[in-house]
ZADO-1210 file (C-alpha; in nm, 4 decimals, padded with zeros to 6 digits):
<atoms>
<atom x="00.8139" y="-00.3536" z="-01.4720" code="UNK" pos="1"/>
<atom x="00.6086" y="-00.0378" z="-01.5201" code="UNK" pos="2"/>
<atom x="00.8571" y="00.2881" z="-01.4966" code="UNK" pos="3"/>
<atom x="00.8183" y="00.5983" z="-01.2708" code="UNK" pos="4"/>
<atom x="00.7355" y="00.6137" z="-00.8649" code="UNK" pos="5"/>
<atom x="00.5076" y="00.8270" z="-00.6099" code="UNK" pos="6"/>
<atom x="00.8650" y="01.0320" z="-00.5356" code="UNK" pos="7"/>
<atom x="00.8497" y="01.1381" z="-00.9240" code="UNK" pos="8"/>
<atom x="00.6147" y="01.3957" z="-00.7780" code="UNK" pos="9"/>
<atom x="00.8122" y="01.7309" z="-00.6014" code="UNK" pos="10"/>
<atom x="00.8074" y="01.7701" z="-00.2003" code="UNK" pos="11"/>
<atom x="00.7692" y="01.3784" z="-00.1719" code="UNK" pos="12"/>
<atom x="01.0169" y="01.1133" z="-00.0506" code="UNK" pos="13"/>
<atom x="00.9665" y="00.7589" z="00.0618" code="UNK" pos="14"/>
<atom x="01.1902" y="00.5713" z="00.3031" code="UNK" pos="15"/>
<atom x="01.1564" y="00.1940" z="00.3969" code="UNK" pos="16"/>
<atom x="01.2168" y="-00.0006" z="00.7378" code="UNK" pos="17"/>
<atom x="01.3233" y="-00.4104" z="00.6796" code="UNK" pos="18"/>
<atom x="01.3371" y="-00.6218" z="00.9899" code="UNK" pos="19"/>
<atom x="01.5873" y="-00.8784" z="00.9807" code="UNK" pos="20"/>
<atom x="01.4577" y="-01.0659" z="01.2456" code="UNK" pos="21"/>
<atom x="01.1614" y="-01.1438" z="01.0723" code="UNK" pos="22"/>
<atom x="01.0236" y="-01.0795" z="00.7469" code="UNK" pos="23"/>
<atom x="00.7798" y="-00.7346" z="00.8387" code="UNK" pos="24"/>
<atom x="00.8529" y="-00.3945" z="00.8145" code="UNK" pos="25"/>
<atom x="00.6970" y="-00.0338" z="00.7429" code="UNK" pos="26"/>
<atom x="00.6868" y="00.2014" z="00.4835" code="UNK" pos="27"/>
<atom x="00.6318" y="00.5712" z="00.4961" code="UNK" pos="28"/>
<atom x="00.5646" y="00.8742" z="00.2543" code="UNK" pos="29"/>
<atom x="00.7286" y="01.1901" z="00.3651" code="UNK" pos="30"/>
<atom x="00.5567" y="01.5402" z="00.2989" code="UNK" pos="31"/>
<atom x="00.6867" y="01.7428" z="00.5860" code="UNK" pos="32"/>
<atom x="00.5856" y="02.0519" z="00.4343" code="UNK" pos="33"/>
<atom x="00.2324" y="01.9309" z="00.4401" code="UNK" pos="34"/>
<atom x="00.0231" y="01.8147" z="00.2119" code="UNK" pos="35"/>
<atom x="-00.3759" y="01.7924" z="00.1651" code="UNK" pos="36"/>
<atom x="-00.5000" y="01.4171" z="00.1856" code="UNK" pos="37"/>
<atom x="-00.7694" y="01.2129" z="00.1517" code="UNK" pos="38"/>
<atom x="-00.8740" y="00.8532" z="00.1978" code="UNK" pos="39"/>
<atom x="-01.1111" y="00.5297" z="00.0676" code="UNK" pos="40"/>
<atom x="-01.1434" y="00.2011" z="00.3327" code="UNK" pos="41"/>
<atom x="-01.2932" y="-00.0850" z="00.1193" code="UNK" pos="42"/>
<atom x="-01.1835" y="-00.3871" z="00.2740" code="UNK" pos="43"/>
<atom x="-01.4403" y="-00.5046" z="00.5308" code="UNK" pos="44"/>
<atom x="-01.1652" y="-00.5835" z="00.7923" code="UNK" pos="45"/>
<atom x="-00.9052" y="-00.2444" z="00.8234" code="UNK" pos="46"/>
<atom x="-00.6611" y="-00.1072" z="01.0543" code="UNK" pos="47"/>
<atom x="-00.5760" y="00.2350" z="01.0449" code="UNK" pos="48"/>
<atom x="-00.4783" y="00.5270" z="01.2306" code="UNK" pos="49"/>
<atom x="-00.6407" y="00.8798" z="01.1630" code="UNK" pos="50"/>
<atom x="-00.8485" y="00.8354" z="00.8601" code="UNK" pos="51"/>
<atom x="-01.1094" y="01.0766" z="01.0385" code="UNK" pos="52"/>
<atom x="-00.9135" y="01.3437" z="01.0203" code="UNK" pos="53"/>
<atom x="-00.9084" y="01.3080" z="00.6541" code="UNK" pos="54"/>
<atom x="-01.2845" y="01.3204" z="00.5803" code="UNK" pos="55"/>
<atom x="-01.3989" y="01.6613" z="00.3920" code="UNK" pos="56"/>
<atom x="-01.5523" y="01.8307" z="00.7313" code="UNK" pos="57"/>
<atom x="-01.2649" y="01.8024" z="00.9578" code="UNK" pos="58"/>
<atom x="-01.0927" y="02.0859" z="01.0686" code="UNK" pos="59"/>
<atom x="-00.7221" y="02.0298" z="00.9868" code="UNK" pos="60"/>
<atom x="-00.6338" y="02.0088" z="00.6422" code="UNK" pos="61"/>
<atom x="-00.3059" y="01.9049" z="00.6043" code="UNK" pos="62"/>
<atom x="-00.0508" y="01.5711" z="00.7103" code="UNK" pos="63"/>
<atom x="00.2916" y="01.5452" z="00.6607" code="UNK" pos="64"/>
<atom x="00.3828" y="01.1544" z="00.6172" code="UNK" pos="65"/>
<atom x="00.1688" y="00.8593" z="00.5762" code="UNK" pos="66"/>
<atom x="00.2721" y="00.5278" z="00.6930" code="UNK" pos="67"/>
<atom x="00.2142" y="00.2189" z="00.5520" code="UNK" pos="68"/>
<atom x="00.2791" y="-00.0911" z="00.8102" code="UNK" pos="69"/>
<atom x="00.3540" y="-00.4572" z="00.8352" code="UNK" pos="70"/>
<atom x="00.2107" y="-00.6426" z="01.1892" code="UNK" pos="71"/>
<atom x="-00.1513" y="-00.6244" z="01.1775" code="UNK" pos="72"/>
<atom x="-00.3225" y="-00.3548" z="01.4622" code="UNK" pos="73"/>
<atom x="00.0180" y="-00.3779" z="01.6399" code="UNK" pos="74"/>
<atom x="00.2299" y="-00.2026" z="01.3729" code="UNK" pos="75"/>
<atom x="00.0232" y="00.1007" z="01.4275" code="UNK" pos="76"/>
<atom x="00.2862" y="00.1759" z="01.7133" code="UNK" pos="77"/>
<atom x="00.5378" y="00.2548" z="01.4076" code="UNK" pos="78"/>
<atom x="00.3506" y="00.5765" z="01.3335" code="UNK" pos="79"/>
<atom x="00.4873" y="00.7088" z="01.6892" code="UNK" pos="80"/>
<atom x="00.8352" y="00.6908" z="01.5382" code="UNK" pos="81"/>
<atom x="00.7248" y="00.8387" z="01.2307" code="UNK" pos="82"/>
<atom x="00.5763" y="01.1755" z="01.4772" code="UNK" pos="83"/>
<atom x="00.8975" y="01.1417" z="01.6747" code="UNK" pos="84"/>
<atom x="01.0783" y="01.2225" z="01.3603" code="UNK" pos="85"/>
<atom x="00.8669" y="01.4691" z="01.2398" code="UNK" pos="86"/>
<atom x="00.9223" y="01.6895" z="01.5637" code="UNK" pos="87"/>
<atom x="01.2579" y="01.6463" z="01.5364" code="UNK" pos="88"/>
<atom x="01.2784" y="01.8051" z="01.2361" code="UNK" pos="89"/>
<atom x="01.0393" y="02.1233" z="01.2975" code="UNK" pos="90"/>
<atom x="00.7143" y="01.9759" z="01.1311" code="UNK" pos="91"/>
<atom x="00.3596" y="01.9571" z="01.2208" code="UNK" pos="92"/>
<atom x="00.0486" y="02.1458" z="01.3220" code="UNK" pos="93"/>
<atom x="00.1192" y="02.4295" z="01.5595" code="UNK" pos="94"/>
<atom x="-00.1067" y="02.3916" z="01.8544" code="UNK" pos="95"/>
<atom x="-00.0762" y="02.5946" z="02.1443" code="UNK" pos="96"/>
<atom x="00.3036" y="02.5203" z="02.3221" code="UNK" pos="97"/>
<atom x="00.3341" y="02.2257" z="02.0541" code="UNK" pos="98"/>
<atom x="00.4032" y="02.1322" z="01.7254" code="UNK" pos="99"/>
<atom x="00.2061" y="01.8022" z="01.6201" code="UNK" pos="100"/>
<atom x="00.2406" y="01.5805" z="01.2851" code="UNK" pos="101"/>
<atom x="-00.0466" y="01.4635" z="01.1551" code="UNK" pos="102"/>
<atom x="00.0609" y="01.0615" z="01.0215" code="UNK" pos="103"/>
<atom x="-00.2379" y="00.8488" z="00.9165" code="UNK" pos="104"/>
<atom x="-00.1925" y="00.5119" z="00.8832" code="UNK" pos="105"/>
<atom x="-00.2919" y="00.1394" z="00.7512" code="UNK" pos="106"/>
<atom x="-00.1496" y="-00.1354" z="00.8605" code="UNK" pos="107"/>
<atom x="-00.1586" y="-00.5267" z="00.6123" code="UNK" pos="108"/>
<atom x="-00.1129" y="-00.8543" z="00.8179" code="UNK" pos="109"/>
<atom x="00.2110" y="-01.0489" z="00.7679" code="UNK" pos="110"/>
<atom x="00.1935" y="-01.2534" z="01.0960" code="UNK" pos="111"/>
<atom x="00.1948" y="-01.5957" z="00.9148" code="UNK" pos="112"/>
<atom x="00.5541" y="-01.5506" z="00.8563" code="UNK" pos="113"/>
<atom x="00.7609" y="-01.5898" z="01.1108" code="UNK" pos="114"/>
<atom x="00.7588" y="-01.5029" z="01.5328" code="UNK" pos="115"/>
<atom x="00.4742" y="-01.2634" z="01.5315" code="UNK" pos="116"/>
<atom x="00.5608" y="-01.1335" z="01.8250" code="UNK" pos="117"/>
<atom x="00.7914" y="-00.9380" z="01.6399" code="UNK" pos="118"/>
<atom x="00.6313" y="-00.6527" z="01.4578" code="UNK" pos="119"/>
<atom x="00.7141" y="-00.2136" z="01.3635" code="UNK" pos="120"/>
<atom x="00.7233" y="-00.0729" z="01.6289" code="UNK" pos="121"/>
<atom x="00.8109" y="00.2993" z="01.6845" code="UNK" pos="122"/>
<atom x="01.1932" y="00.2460" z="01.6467" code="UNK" pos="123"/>
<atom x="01.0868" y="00.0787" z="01.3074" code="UNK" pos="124"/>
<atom x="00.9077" y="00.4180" z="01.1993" code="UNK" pos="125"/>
<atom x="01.1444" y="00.6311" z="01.2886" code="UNK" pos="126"/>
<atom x="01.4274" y="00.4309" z="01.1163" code="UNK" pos="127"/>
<atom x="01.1883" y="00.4725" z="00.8130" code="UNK" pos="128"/>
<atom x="01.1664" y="00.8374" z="00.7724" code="UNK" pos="129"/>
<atom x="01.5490" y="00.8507" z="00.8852" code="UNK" pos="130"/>
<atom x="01.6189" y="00.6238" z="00.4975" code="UNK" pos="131"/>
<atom x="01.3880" y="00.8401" z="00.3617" code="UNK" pos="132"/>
<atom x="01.5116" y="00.9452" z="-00.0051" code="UNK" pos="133"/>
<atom x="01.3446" y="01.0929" z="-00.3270" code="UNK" pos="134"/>
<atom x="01.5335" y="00.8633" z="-00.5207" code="UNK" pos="135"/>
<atom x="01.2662" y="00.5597" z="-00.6741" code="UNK" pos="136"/>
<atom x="01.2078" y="00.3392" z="-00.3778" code="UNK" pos="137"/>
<atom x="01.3446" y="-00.0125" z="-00.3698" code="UNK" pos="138"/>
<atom x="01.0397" y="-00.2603" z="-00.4257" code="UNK" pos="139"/>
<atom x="00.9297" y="-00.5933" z="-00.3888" code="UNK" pos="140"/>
<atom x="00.9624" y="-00.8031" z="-00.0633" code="UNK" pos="141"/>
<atom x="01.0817" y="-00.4653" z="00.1507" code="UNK" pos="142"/>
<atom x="00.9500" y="-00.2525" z="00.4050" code="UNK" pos="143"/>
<atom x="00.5663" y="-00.2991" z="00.4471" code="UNK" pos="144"/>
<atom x="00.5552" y="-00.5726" z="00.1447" code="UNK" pos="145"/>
<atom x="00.8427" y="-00.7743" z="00.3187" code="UNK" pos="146"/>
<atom x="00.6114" y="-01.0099" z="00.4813" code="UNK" pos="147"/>
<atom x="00.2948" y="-00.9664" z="00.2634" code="UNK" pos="148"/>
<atom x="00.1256" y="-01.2652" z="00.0545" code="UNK" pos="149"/>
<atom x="-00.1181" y="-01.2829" z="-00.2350" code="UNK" pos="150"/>
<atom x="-00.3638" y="-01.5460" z="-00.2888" code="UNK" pos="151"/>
<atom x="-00.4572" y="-01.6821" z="00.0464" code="UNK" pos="152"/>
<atom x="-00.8022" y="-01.8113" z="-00.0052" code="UNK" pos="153"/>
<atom x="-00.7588" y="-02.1413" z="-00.0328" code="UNK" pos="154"/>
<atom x="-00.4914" y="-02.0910" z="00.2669" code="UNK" pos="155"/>
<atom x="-00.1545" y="-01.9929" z="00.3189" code="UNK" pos="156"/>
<atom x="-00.0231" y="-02.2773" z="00.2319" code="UNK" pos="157"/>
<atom x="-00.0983" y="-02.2060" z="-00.1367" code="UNK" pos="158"/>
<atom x="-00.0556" y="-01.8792" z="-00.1525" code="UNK" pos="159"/>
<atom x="00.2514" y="-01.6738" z="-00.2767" code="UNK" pos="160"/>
<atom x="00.4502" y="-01.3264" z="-00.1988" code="UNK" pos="161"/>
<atom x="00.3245" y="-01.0240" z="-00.2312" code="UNK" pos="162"/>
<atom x="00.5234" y="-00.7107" z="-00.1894" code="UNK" pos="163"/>
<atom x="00.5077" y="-00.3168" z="-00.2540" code="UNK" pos="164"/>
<atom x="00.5431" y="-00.1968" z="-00.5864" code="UNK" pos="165"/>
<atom x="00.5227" y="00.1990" z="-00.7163" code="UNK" pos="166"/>
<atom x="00.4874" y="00.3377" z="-01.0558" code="UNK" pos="167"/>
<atom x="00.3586" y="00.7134" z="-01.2065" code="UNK" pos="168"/>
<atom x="00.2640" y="00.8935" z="-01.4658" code="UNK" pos="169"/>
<atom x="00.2765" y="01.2463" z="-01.5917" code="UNK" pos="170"/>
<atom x="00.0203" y="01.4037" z="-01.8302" code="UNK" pos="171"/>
<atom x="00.0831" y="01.7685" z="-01.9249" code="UNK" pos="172"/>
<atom x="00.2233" y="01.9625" z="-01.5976" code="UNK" pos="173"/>
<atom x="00.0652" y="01.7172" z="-01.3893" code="UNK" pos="174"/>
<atom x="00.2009" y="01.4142" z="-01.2086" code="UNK" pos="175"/>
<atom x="00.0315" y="01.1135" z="-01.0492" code="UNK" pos="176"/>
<atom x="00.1912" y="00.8408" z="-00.8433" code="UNK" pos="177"/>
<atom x="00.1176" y="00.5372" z="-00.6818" code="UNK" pos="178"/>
<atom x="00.2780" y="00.3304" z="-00.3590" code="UNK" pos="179"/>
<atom x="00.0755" y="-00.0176" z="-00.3083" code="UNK" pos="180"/>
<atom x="00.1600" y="-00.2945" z="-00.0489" code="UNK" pos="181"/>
<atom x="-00.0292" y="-00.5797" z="-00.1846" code="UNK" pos="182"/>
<atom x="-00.1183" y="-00.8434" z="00.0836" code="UNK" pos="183"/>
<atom x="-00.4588" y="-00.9523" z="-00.0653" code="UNK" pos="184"/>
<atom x="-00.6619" y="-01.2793" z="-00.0548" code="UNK" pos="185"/>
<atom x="-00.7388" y="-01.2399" z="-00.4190" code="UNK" pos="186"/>
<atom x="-00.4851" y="-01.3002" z="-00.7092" code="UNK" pos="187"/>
<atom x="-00.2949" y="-01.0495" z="-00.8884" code="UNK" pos="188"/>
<atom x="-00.3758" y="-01.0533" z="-01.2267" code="UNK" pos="189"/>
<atom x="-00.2589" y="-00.8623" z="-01.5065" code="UNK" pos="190"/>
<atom x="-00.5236" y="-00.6323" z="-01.6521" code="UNK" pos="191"/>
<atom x="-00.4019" y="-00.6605" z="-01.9986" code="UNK" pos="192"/>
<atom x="-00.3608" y="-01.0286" z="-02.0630" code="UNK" pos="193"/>
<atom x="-00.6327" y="-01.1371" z="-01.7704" code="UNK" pos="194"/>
<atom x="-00.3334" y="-01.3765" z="-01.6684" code="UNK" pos="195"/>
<atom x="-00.2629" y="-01.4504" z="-01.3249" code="UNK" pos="196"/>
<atom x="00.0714" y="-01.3132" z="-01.1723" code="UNK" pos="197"/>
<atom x="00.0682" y="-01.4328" z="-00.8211" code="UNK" pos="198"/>
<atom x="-00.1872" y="-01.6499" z="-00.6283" code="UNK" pos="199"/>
<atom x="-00.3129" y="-01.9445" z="-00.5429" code="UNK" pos="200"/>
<atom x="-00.1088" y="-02.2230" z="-00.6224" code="UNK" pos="201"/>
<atom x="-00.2956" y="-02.5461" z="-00.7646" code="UNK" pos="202"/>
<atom x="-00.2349" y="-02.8747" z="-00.5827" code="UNK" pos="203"/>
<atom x="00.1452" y="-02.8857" z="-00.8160" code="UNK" pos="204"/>
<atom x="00.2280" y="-02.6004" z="-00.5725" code="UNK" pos="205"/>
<atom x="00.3642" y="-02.4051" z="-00.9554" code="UNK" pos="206"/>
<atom x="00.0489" y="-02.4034" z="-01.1615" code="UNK" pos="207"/>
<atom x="-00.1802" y="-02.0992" z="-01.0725" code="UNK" pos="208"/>
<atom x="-00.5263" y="-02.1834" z="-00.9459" code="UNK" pos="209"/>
<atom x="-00.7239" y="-01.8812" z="-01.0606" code="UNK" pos="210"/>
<atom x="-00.9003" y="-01.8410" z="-00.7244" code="UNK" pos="211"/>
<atom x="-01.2326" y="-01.6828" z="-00.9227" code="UNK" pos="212"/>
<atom x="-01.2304" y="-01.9685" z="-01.1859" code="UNK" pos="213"/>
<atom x="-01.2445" y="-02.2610" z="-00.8705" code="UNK" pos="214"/>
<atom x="-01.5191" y="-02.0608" z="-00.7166" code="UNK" pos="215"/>
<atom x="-01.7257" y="-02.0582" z="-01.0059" code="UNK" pos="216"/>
<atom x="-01.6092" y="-02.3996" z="-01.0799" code="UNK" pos="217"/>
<atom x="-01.7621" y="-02.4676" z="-00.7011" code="UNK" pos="218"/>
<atom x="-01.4042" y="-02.4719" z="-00.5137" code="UNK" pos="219"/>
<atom x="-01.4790" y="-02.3533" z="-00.1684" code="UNK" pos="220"/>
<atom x="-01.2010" y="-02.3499" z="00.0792" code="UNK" pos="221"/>
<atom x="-01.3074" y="-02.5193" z="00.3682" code="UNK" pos="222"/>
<atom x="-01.2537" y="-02.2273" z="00.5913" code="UNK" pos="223"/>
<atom x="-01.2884" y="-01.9152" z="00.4892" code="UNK" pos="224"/>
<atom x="-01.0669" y="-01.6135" z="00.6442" code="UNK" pos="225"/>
<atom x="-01.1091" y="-01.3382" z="00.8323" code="UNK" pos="226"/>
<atom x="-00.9103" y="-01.0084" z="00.8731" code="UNK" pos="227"/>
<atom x="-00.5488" y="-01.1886" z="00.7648" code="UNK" pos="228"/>
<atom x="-00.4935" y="-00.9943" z="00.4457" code="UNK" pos="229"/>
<atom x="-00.5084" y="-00.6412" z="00.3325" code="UNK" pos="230"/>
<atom x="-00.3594" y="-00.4291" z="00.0524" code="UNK" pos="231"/>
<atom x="-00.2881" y="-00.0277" z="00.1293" code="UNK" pos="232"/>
<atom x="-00.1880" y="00.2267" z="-00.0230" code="UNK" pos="233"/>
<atom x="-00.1426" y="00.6402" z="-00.1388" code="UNK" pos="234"/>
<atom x="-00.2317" y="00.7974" z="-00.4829" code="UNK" pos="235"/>
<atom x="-00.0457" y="01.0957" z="-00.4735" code="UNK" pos="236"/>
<atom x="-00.0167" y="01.4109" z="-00.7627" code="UNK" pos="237"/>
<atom x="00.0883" y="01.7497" z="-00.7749" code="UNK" pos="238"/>
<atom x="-00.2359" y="01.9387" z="-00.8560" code="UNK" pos="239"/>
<atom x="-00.3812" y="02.1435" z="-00.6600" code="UNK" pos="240"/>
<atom x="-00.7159" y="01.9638" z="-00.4903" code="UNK" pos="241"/>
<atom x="-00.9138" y="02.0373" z="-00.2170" code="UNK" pos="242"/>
<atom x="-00.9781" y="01.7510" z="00.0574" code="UNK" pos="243"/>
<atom x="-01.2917" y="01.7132" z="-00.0716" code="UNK" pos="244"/>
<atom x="-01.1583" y="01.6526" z="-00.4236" code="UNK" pos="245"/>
<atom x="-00.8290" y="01.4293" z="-00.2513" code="UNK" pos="246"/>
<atom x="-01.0899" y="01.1957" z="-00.0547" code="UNK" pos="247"/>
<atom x="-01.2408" y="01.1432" z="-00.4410" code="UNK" pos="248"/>
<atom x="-00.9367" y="01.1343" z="-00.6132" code="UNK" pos="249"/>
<atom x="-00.8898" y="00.7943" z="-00.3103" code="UNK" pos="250"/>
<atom x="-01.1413" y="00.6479" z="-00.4037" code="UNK" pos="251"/>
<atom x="-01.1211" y="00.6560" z="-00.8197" code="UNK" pos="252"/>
<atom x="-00.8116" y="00.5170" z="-00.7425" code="UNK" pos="253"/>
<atom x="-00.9565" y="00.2007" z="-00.5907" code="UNK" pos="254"/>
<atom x="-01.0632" y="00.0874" z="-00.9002" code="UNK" pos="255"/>
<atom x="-00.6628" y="-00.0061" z="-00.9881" code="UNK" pos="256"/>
<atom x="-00.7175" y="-00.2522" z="-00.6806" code="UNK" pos="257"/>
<atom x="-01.0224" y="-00.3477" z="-00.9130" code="UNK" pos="258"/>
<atom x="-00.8150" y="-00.4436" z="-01.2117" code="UNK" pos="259"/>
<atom x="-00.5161" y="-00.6181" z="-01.0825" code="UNK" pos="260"/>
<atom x="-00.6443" y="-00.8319" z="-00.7738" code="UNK" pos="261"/>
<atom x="-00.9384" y="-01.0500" z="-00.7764" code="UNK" pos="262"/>
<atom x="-01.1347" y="-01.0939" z="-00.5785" code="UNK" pos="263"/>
<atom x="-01.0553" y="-00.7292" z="-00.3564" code="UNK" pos="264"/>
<atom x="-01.2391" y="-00.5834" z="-00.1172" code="UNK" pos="265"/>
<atom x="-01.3386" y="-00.8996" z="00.0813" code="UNK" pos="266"/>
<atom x="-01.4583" y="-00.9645" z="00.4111" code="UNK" pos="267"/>
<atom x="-01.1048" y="-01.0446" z="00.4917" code="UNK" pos="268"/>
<atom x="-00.9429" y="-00.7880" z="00.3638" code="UNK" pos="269"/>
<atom x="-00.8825" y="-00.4064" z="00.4810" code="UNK" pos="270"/>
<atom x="-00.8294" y="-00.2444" z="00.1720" code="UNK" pos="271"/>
<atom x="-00.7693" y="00.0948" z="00.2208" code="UNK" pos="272"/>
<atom x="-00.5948" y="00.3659" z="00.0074" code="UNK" pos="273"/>
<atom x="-00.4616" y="00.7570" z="00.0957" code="UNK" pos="274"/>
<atom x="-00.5218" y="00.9946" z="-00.1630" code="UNK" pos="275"/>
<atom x="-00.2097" y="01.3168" z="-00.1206" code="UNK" pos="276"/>
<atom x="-00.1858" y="01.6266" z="-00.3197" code="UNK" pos="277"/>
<atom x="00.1057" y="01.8753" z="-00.3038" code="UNK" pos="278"/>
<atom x="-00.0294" y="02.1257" z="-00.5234" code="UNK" pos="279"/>
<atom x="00.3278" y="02.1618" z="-00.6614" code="UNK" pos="280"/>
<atom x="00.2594" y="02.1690" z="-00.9828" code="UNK" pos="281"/>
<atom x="00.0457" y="02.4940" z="-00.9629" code="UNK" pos="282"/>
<atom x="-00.2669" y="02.3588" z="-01.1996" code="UNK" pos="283"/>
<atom x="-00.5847" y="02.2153" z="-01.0400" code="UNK" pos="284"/>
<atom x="-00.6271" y="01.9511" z="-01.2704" code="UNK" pos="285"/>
<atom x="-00.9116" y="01.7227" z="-01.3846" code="UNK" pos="286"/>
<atom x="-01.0897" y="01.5210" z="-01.1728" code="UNK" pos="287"/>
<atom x="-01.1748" y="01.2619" z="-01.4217" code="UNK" pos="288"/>
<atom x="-00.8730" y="01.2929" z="-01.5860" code="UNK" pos="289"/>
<atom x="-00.6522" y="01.2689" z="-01.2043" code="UNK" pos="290"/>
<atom x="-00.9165" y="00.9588" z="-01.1195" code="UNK" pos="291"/>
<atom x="-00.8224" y="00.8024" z="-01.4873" code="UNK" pos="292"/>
<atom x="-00.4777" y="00.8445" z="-01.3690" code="UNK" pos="293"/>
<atom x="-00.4826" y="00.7192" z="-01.0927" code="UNK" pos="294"/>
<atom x="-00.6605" y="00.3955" z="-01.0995" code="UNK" pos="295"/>
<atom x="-00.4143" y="00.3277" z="-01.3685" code="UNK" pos="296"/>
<atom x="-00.0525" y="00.4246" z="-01.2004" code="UNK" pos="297"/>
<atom x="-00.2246" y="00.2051" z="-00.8752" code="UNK" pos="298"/>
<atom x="-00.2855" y="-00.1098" z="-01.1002" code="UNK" pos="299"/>
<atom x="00.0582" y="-00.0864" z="-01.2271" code="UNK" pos="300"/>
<atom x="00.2202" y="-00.0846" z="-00.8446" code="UNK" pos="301"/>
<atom x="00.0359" y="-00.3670" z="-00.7715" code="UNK" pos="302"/>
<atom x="00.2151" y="-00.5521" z="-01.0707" code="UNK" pos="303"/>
<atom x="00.5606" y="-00.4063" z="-01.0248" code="UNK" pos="304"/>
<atom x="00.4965" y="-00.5350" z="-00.6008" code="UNK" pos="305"/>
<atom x="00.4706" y="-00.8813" z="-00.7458" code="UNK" pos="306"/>
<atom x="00.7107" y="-00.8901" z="-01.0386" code="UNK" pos="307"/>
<atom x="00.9926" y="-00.7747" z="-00.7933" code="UNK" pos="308"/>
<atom x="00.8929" y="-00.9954" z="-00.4894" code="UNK" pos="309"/>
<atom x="01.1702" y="-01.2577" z="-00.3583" code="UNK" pos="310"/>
<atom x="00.9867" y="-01.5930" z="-00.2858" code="UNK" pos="311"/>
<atom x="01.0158" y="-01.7101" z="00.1263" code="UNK" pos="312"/>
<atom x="01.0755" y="-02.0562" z="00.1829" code="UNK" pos="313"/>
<atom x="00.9262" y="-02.0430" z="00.5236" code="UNK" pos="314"/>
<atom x="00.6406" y="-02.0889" z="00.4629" code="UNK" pos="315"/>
<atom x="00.6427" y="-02.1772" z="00.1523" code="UNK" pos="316"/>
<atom x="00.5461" y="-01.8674" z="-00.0735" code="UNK" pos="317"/>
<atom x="00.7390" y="-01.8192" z="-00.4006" code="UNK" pos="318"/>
<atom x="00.7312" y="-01.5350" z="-00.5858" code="UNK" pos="319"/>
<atom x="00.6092" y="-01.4556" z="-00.9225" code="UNK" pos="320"/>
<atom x="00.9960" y="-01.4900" z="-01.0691" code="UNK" pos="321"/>
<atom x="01.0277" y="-01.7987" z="-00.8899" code="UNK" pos="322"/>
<atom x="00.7375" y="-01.9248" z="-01.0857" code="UNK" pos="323"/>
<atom x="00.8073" y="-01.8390" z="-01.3757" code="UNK" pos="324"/>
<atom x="00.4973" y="-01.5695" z="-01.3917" code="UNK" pos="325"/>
<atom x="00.6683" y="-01.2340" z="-01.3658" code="UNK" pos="326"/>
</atoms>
């Protein structure tokens, strides 16, 4: 496991919601005090929740919690809780008579597992932000990874458990963290060794496929999936960037997606990642040197999501430990 996590950074904490009825849940990033943000959709299939706010030209330029959300479109109702709480405690945008948070959102979908009827909801949000801590966040098969899954080309039925994994890294003054839920239809794979962590399963149900090798090899799954994956996430540091330089800093962070799950950014996937910056630390920074960062801290959550994930044995989908692979 890679050390360090997004609440490393000052001003941040990060709170978890687990159902128990049925594996799904949300996650959200707390920055009450505000924070400038940014995001990058590259999956062709996304669900989000105020991402135009975030682009360079809009007027406000500051949110105070991001949410990251199990249950497809529906779990977008979990952000409600997440405001709910937010008012409660004094934050938001002052706008005439009212005080309004500003919570973006992406949601991953974990309805294979499961009554999907059952999904965050706006109790589940605010039950988030009320565990919220700046202690290192529990990881693994919790609050938005609880119900995610890796390597679903070939079906679900071969695939295995994803999770949510953080990790960070500090250069000088400067701090840069990472949150991923990883719920993609490509493997995870470890940059450094090229090995597969978590993925498709070959027909042993133990051994892993290495979904690019069978489709160069001519493998096709005989359907091919839409929409039922999706890995999301927030980059986060404590320079001081404009939202200009946050929506960048998103998007040089994608390439950690890059290195660690293959193939990303499919038709079937909505992969989407927040970009936040506190400005704590006082110093601007370097934009290559933040991007640098931050593709790498990103690659490493998506290996620490896996390596902590608990296998489900409906359906079938065992974790990286189980396997042997961690």
């Amino acid at each position: 496991m890679f050390p360090g996590a997004i609440t490393d950074i000052a001003g941040l904490a990060v709170g978890h919601f687990t159902d128990t009825r049925r594996p799904t849940g949300c996650t959200v990033l707390l920055c009450p005090q505000g924070a400038v943000a940014g995001v990058d959709v590259r999956g062709a299939a996304p669900g989000t929740r105020e991402t135009d706010l975030l682009h360079p030209l809009a007027t406000l330029e500051q949110v105070h919690a991001i949410l990251l959300t199990g249950g497809s479109a529906f779990g977008l109702d979990a952000a409600t809780g997440v405001m709910r709480w937010l008012e409660e405690q004094g934050h938001g945008v002052q706008v005439g008579p009212a005080r309004v948070p500003i919570v973006p959102a992406a949601v991953l979908f974990d309805l294979w597992v499961g009554d999907a009827r059952i999904r965050p909801d706006a109790a589940s949000g605010h039950a988030a932000c009320e565990a919220a801590t700046t202690a290192h966040p529990a990881q693994g098969s919790v609050g938005a990874g609880t119900g995610a899954s890796v390597g679903k080309l070939f079906g679900i039925g071969r695939a295995m458990k994803g999770g949510i994994g953080t990790a960070s890294l500090k250069v000088g003054a400067i701090t840069v963290g990472a949150l991923v839920a990883v719920n993609a239809i490509g493997d995870v794979v470890d940059p450094a060794s090229g090995r597969v962590l978590a993925g498709a399963r070959a027909d042993d149900g133990r051994t892993p496929l290495d979904t690019l090798a069978a489709i160069i090899d001519g493998q096709l799954p005989a359907h091919l999936m839409d929409g039922m994956a999706t890995t999301i996430g927030i980059v986060a540091t404590d320079a001081k960037l404009t939202k200009a330089q946050a929506n960048k800093l998103a998007s040089m962070a994608h390439d950690g997606l890059s290195r660690s799950i293959n193939p990303v950014h499919t038709a079937g996937d909505g992969d989407a990642l927040f970009a936040v910056a506190t400005g704590g630390s006082g110093k601007p920074g370097h934009m290559t040197v933040l991007g640098a960062l931050a593709a790498e801290v990103t690659a490493r959550a998506v290996l620490n999501a896996v390596r902590a994930a608990h296998g489900l044995a409906e359906p079938n989908l065992p974790s990286a430990r189980d396997l042997g692979l961690a």
